[in-house]
N, C-alpha and C positions, 0 to 999 in steps of 0.2 A: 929828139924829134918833135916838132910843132904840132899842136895842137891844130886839126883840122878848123876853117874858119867858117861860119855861119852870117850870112849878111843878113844885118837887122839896122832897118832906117831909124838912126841917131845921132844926136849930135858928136860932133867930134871930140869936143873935152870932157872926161867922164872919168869918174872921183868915186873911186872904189875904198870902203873904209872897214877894216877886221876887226873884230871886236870878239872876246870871252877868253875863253880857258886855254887850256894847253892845245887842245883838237886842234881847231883853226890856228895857233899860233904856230904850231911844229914844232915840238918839243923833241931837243937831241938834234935836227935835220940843218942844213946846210943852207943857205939862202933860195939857192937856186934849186933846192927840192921842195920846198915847203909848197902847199895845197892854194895859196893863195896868190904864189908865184909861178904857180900854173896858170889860175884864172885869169889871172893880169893880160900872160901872156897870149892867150887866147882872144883876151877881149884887144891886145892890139893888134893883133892879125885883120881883124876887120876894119883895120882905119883909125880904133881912137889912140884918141892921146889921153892914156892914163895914167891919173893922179894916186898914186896908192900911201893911203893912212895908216900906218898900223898901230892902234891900240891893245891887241890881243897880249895877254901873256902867261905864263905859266899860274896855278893856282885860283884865277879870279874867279869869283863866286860872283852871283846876280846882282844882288845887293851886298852894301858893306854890313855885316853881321853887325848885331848891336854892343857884344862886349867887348869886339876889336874898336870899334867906332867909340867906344865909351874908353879904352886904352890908348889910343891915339888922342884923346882930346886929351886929358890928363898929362900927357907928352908933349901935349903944346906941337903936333906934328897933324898937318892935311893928308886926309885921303891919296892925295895926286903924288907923295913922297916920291920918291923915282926910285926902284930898284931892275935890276938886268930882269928881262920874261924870260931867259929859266932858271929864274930864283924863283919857287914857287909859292910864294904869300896871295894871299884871298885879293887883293890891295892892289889897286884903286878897281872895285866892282865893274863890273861890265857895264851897270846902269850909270858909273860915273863913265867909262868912257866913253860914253854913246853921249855923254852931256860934254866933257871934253873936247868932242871933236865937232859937233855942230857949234861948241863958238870959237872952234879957230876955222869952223867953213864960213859961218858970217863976218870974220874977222876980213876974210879973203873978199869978200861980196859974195858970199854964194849962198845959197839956200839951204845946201848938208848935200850929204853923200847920195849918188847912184843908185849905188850896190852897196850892201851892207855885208859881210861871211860873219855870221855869227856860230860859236857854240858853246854850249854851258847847259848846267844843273845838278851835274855830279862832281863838282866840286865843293857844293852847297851841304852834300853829304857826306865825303870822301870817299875816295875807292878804298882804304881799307873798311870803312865801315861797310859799305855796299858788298867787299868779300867777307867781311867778317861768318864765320862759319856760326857761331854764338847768338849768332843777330838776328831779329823778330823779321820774319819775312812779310807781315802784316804792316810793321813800321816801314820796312820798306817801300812798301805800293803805297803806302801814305807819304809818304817822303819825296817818291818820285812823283805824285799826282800835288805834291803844293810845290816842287821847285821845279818839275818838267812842265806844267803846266800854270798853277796861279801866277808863280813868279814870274814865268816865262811869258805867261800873257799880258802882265802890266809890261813887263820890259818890251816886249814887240808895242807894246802902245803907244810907249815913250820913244822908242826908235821913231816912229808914225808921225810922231807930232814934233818930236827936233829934226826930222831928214823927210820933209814932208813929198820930196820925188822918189824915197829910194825906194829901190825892193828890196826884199830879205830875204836873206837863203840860212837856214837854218839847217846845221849840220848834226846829225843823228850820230848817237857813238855806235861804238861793235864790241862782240863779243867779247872779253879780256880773256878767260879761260874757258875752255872746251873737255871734253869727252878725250881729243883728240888729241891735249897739251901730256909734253913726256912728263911723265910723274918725277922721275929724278932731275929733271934740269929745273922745273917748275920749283921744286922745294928747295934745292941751291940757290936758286934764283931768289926764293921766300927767307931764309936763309941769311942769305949776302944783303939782301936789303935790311935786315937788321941786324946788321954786323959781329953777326954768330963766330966765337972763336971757332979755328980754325981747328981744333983739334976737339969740339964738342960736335962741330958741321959735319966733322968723319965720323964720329958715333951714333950722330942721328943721320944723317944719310944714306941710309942701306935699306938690301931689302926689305929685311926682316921689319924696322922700323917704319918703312915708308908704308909694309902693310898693315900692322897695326894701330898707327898712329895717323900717319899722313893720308891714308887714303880715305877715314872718315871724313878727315877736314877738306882734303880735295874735293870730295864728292858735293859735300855740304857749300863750297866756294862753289862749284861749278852750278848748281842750283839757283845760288844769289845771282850769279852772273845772267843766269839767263831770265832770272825776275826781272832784272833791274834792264836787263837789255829788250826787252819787250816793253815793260811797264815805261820805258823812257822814249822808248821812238811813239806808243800809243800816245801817250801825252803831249809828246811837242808836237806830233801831227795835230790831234785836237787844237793846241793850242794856236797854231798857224791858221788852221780852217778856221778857227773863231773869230780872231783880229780879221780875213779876209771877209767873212760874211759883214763885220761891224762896218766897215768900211766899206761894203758893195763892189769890190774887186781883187785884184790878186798883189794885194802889196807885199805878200813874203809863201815862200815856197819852203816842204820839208823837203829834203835832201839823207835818202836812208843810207846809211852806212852800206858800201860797197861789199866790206870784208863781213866775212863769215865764221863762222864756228873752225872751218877748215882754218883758217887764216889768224888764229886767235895767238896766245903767247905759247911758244914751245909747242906749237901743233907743226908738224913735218912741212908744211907750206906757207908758214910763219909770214904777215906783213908786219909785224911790230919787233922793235928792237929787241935782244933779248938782251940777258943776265951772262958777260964770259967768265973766263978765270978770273980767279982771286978778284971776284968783286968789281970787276971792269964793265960800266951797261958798253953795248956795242957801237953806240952812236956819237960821231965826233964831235960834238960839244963836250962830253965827260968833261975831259982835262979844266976847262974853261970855267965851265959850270963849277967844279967841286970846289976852285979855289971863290967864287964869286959867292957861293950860299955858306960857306967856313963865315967868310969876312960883313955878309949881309945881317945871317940869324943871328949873327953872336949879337953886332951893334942892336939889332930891333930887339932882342931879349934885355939887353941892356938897358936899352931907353924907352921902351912901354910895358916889359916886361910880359908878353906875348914869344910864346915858345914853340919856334916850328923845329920840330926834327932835324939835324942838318943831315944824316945819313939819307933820308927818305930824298933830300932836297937835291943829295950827288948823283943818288942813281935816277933819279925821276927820269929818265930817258927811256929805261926798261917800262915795254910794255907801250908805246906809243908806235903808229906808223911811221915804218921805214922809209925810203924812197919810193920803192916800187908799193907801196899801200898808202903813200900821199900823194901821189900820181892816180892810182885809184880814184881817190875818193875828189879829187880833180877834174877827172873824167865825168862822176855821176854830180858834179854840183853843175858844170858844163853842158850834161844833158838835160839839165834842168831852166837853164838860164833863158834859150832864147822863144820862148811860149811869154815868161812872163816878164821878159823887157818890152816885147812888142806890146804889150798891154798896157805901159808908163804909157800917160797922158802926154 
């Protein structure tokens, strides 16, 4: 079903460009479900003819971290290397493709991009750090206040000054685990993504275990989760008011995460994929993906010697919105949209 249209006087070619991490790219999701092929579709209900860029891909971090950036020169290999987005490496930074794709706009004659869907700054620290149960929840709010917000606010600046028309729509994450997530599929799920024998998975999977063991650490994730999910919409809002004050208008909007604590992994009303049998995440990329991160991390551990997990790299799908929670969050980037396109000069 189509997105309801919204008339906003605009030019009729309009050059929409994605940019950051897995959020906005749709990790697991099918073309035609992804959060950005909703917006598209929206914005040509109203007439344009849209040019859609996709730079987004699984993994990408704000900037290129310094010891990757110092591994790749040693390898004689560029930032831009080309790997499939759900192969999840940091690589090529969001700050490279926001520089990427304004000079293949002025390659075209154009100025940069419209609309920008950006999202990113939890990959700068990983989500297992961020669940980590172990973890300083102090390093935390520190963490998310220099990559939800310092980072974030150079990178909205440089968005500013290579896409000098667009607006930005900065998308907020959601809860990962909840009060509300089933304690047994949750730790299956924890479990399978680190490729627990199958007959050690039956021993620690019970009750008796999940109550003495797995429920501190539940509890303990479910805490971070919910640090990291306030401390991180707080910050990229700051950070968008701020770039808008510097500039005296509304050049990027935040956009809050639709889903909720209800909505989180393995809670009863679940928008994120989950974890099925024997280790299968639920979203049809799987098959695709696992053969493509086997054949990517093995060659990049080979030739920069830079080691991503390849198990983390299969399921990455677990734990991401589904169809109906990238539709969602479609909807509230959508209700966002037409206040601060009418604003573009």
């Amino acid at each position: 079903m189509a997105f309801a249209s919204t008339a906003i006087s605009q030019r009729n070619e309009f050059d929409l460009l994605v940019v950051g991490d897995s959020l906005i790219f749709g990790q697991g999701l099918l073309e035609k479900d992804k959060i950005y092929t909703h917006v598209a579709e929206w914005l040509r209900s109203s007439g344009r003819n849209v040019n859609l860029k996709m730079k987004a891909h699984s993994g990408s971090t704000l900037k290129f971290h310094a010891n990757e950036a110092e591994a790749y020169r040693k390898a004689g290999r560029e930032e831009t290397y080309y790997y499939k987005p759900e192969v999840n490496v940091s690589f090529p930074s969001t700050w490279k493709q926001i520089e990427v794709a304004s000079d293949e706009y002025r390659a075209a004659g154009k100025s940069g991009a419209d609309l920008i869907l950006l999202s990113g700054c939890i990959t700068d620290i990983t989500v297992a750090k961020v669940l980590d149960p172990k973890g300083d929840d102090d390093l935390l709010k520190r963490q998310a206040k220099q990559y939800c917000y310092d980072d974030m606010l150079d990178l909205l600046n440089h968005a500013a000054r290579l896409h000098p028309q667009a607006t930005v729509a900065v998308v907020g994450y959601f809860p990962m685990i909840s009060p509300k997530s089933n304690g047994k599929r949750l730790f299956n799920g924890w479990l399978e993504a680190r490729g627990t024998n199958r007959f050690f998975k039956w021993i620690m999977n019970n009750p008796i275990t999940r109550k003495l063991i797995f429920q501190k650490i539940g509890d303990r994730a479910i805490t971070r989760s919910r640090i990291w999910f306030e401390e991180s919409n707080k910050h990229l809002r700051a950070a968008v008011d701020d770039l808008n004050r510097q500039v005296g208008r509304s050049r990027a909007v935040f956009v809050r995460s639709p889903l909720t604590e209800d909505n989180s992994v393995e809670a009863p009303n679940t928008m994120l994929f989950r974890m099925l049998k024997n280790g299968i995440p639920e979203d049809p990329m799987f098959l695709e993906r696992e053969a493509d991160c086997n054949k990517a991390l093995t060659e990049l551990k080979r030739l920069t010697g830079l080691e991503y997990p390849i198990r983390f790299c299969e399921v990455a799908g677990v734990g991401h919105p589904n169809p109906q929670g990238a539709r969602k969050y479609a909807e509230a980037i959508i209700a966002e949209l037409p206040a601060v396109l009418r604003s573009r000069p």
